[in-house]
TORZALUM-203781 format. One line per 2 residues: number of its first residue (from 1); their letters; for each residue y, z negated, x negated of N, C-alpha, C. Coordinates in steps of 0.2 Angstrom, whole numbers. Layout:
N
NUM> a> Y/Z/X/Y/Z/X/Y/Z/X ~ ...
//
This chain:
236
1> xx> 288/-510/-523/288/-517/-524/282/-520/-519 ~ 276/-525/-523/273/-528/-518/275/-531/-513
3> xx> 273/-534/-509/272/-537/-501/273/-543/-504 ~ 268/-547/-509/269/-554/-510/275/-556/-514
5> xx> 278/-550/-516/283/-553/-522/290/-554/-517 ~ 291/-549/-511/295/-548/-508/295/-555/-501
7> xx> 291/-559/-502/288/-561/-496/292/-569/-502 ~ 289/-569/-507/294/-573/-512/298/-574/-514
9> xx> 302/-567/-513/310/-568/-514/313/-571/-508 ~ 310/-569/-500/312/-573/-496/312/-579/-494
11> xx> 308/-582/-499/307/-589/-496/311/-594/-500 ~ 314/-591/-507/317/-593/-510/323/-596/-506
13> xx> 326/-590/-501/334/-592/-501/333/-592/-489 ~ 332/-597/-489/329/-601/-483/331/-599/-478
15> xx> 337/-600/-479/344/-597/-473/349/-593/-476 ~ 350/-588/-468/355/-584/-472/360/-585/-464
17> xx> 367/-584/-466/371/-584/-460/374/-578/-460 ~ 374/-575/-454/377/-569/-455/383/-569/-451
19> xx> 389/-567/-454/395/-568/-453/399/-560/-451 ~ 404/-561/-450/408/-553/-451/415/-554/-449
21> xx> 419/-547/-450/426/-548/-450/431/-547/-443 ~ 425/-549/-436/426/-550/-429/421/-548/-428
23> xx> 421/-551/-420/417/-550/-415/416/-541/-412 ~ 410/-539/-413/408/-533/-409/408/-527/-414
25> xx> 405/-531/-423/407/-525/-428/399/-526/-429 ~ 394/-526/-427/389/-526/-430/383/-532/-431
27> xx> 384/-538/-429/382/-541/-433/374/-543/-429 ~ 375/-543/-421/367/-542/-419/362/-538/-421
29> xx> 364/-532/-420/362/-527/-421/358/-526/-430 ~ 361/-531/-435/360/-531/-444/356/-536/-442
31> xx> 357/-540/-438/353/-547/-436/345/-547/-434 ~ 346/-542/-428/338/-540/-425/335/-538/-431
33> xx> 337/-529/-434/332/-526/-435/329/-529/-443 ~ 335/-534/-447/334/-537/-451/329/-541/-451
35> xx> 329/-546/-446/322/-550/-442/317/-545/-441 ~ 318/-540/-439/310/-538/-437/305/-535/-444
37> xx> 311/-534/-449/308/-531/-455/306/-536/-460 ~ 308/-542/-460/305/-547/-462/300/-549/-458
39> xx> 299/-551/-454/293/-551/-450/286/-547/-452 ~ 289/-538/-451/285/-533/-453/280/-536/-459
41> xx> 284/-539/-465/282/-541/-470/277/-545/-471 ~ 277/-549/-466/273/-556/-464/271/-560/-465
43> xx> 280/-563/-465/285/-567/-466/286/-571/-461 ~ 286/-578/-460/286/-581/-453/296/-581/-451
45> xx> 299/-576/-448/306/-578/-451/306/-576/-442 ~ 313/-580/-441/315/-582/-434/325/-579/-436
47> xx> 329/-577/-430/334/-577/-429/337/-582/-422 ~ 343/-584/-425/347/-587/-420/354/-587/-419
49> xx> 355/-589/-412/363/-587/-412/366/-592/-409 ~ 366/-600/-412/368/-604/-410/374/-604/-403
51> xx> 378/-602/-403/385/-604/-397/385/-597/-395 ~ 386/-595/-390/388/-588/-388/391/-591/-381
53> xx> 396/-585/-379/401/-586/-374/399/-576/-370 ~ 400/-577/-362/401/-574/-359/397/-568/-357
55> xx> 390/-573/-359/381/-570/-358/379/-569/-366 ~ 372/-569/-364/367/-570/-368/364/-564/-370
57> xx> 366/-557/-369/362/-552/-372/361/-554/-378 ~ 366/-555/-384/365/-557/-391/360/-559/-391
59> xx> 359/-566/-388/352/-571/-391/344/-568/-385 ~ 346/-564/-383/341/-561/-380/337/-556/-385
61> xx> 342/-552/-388/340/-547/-394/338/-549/-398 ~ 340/-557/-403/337/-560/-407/331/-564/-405
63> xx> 329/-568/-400/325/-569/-395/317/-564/-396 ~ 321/-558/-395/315/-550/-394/313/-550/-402
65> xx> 317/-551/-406/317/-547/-413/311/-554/-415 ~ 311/-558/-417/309/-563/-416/301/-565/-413
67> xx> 300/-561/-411/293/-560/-408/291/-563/-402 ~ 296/-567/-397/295/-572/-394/291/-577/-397
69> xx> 294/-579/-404/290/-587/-405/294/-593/-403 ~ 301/-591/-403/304/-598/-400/307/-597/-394
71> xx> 307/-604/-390/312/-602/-382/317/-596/-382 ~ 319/-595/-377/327/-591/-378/331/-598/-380
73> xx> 331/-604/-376/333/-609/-377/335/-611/-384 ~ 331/-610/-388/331/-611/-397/334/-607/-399
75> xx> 332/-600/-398/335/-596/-401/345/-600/-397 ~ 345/-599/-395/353/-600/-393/352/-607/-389
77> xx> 354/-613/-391/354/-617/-388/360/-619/-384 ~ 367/-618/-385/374/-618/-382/376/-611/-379
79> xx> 375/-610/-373/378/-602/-373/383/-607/-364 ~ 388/-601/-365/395/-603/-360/395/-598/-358
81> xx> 399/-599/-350/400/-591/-346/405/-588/-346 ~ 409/-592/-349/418/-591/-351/419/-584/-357
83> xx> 419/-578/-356/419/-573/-361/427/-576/-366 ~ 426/-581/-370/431/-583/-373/429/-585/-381
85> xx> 432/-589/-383/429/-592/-391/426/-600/-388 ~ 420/-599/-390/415/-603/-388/419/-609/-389
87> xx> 423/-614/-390/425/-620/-391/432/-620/-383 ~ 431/-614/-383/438/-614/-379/432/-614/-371
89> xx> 427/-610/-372/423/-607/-367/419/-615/-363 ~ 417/-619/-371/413/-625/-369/418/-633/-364
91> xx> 427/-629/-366/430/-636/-362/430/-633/-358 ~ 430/-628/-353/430/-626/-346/424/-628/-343
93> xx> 419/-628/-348/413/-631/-342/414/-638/-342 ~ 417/-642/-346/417/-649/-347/414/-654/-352
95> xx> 413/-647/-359/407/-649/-363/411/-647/-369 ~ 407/-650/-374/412/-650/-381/403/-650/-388
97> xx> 406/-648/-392/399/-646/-396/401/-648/-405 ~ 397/-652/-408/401/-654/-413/395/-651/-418
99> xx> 398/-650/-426/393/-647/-431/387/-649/-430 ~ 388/-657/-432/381/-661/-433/376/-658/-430
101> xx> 380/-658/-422/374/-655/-418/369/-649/-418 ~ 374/-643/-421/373/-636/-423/368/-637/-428
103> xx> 370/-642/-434/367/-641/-441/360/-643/-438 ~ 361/-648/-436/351/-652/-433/348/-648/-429
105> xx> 350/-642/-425/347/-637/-422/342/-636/-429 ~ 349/-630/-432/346/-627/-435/342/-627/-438
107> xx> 340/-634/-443/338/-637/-449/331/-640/-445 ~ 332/-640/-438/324/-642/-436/319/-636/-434
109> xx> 325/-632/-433/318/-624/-434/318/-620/-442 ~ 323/-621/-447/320/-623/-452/315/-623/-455
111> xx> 313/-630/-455/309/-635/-454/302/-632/-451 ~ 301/-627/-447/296/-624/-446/293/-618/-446
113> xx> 299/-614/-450/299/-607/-452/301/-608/-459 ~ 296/-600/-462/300/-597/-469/306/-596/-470
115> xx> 309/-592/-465/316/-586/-467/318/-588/-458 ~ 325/-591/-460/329/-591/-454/336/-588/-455
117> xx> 338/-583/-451/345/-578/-450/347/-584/-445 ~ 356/-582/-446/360/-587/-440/365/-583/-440
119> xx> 365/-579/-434/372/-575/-432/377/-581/-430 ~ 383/-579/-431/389/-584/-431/392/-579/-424
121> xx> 397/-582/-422/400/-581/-416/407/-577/-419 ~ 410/-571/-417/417/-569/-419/416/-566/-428
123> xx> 423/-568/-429/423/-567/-437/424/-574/-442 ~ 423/-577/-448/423/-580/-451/425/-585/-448
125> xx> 431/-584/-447/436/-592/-446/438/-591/-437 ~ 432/-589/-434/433/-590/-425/430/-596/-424
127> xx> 434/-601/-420/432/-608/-421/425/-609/-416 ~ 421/-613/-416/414/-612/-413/414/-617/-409
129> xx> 417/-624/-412/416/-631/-407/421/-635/-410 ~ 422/-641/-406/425/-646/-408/426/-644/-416
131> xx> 433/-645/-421/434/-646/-426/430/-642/-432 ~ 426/-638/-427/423/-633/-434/421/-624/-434
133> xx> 422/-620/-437/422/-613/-436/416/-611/-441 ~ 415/-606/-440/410/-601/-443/409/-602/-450
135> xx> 414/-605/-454/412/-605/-461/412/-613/-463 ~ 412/-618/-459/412/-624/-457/404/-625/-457
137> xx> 401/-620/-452/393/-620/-451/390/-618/-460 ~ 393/-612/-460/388/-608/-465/387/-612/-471
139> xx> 393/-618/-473/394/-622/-478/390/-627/-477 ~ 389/-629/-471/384/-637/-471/377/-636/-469
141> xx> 376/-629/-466/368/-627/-467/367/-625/-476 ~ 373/-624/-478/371/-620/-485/368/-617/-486
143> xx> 370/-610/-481/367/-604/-481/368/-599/-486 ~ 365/-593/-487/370/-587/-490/372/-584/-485
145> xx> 378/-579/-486/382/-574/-482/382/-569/-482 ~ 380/-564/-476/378/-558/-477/386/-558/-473
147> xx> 390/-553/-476/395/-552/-471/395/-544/-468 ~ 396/-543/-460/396/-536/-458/404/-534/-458
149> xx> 404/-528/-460/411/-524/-459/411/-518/-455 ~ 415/-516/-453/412/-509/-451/415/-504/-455
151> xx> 410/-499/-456/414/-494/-460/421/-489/-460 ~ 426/-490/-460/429/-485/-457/436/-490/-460
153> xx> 441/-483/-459/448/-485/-463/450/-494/-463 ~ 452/-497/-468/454/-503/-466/448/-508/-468
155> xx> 444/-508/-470/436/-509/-470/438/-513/-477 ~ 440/-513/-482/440/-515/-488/446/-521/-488
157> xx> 452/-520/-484/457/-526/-484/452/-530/-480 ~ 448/-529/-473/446/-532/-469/440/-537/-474
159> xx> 436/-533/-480/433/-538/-484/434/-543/-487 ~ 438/-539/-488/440/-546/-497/445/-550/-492
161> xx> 448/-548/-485/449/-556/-484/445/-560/-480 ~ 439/-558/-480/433/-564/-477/431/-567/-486
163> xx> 431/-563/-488/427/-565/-495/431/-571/-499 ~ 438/-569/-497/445/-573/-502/444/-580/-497
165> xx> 440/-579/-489/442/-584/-485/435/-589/-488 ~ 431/-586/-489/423/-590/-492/424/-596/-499
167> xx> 423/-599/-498/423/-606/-505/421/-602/-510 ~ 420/-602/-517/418/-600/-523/411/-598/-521
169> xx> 408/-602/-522/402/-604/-520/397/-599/-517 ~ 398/-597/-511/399/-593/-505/400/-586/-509
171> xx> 408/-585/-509/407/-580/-510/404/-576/-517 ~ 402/-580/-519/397/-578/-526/390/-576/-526
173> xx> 388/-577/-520/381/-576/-516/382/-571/-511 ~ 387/-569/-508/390/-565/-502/385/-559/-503
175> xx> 384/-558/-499/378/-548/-497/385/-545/-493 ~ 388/-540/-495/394/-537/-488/390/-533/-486
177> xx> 389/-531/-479/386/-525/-475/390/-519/-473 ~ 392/-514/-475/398/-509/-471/394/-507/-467
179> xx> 393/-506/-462/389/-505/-455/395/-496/-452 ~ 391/-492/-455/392/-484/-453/396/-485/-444
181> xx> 401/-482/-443/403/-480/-434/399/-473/-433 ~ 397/-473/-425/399/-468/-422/400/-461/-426
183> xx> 407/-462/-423/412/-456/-425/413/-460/-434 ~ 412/-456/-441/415/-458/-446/420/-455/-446
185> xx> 426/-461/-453/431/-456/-452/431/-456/-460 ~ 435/-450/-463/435/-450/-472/436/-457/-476
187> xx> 438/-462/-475/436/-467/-478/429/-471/-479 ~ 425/-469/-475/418/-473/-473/413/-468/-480
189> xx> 416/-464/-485/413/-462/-490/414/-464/-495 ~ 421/-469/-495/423/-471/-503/423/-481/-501
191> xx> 421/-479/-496/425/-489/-495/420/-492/-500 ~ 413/-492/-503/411/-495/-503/412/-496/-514
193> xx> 413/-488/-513/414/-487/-519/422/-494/-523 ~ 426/-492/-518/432/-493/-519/432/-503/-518
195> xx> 427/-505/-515/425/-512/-514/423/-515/-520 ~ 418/-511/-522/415/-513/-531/419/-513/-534
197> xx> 425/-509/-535/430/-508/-541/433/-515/-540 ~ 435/-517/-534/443/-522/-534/438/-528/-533
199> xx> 431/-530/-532/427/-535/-530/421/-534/-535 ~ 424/-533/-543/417/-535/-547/411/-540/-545
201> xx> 406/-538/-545/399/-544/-546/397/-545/-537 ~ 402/-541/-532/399/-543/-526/395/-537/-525
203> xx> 389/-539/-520/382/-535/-518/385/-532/-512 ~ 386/-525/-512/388/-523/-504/380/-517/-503
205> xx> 382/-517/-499/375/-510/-496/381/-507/-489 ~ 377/-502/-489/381/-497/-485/372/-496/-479
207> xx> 374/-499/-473/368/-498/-465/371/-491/-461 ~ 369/-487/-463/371/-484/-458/368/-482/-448
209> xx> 374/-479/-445/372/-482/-438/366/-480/-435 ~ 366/-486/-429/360/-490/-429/362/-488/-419
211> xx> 359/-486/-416/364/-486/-409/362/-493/-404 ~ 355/-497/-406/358/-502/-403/351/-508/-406
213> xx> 350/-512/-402/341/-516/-403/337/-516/-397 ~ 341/-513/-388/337/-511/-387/335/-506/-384
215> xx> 339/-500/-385/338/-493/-384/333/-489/-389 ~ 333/-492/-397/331/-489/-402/323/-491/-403
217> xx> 318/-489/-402/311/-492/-402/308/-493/-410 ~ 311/-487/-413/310/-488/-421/315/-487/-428
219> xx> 315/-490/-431/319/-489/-434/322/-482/-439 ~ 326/-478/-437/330/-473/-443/327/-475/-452
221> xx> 324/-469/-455/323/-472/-463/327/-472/-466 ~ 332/-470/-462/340/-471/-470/341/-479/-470
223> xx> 340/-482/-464/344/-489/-461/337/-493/-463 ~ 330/-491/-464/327/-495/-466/326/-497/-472
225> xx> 327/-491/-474/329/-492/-483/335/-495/-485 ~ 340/-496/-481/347/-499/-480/345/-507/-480
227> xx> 340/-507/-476/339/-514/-475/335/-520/-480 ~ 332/-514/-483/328/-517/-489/332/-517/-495
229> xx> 337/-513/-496/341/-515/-502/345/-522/-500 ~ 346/-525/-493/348/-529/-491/343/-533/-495
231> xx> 337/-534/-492/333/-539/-495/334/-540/-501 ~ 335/-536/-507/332/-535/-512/340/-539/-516
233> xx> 345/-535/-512/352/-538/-514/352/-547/-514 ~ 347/-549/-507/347/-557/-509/343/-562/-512
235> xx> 338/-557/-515/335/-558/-519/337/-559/-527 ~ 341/-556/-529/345/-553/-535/348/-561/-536
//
């Protein structure tokens, strides 16, 4: 595939939110290398991790992934020292964080770039701030949803109920990502198979693992061809 036609497809679909089915199954790590491949392309595309609680490694690695073109600040404009769910983290310091606020981040760096990723915080329905959660954001940016799973037993009920939690809409667009463990166990062969049967019409890819964004200096070519079906998935 050309460079320019793929440089087209991304610009068609402007924001993407990338979601998953908890915290610590994948989703920086799909976020960086994701960013940097789009970039690769030469693609003006930026990643952000609006709310985080109990350090900033995350927004550090999309920060890095990102080429240093926005603050750390931007890239994460809310971050709490509270390792809790960011609404619960932001009343201990005294501070409370509403969508509008989120969305007009977002939509102002937007505004300045081709292709913006938006890690969410937790999984689907982890509350973020004042009166709204993870699919609260993805719905008023009107983004697409890439959701991360991790691969391994459980992996398939763990989909289809983020996907059943998603508006029509939403899940009509959805990319799932099964994100390969470690250690695999016999499930991580068929989950994906077994996904397409029971969830006609949804786009899955199978990433396999990745061990981090900042130990790894280049990318594995299973995961970067993984990554491109991604693209091509939200293209489609």
């Amino acid at each position: 595939m050309k460079q320019g036609s793929q440089q087209s497809a991304v610009r068609r679909q402007r924001v993407v939110f990338v979601t998953g089915t908890d915290t610590g199954v994948g989703k920086t790590v799909l976020t960086a290398w994701f960013t940097r491949c789009v970039r690769a392309l030469g693609t003006e595309a930026v990643a952000l991790k609006p709310l985080c609680s109990g350090g900033r490694a995350d927004a550090r690695a999309l920060h890095a992934a990102s080429g240093g073109v926005l603050m750390l600040d931007e890239v994460n404009p809310w971050h709490f020292r509270a390792p809790l769910a960011p609404v619960l983290a932001a009343r201990k310091q005294g501070r409370g964080v509403r969508l509008g606020e989120v969305v007009a981040c977002v939509r102002a760096v937007a505004r300045r770039f081709e292709f913006v990723l938006v890690e969410g915080a937790g999984g689907l329905l982890s509350p973020l701030g004042e009166g709204f959660d993870n699919r609260d954001l993805l719905m008023a940016l009107r983004a697409r949803p890439i959701v991360v799973v991790p691969n391994r037993l459980g992996a398939v009920n763990q989909a289809r109920l983020v996907l059943r939690a998603l508006p029509r809409s939403a899940r009509l667009q959805a990319v799932v990502v099964l994100v390969d463990q470690r250690a695999q166990d016999a499930s991580a062969r068929t989950n994906a198979t077994l996904l397409a049967e029971l969830e006609p019409g949804v786009a899955i890819c199978r990433l396999p693992w990745i061990a981090g964004t900042k130990t790894v200096t280049s990318l594995p070519a299973r995961a970067a061809k993984a990554l491109d079906q991604v693209m091509k998935l939200l293209r489609a």
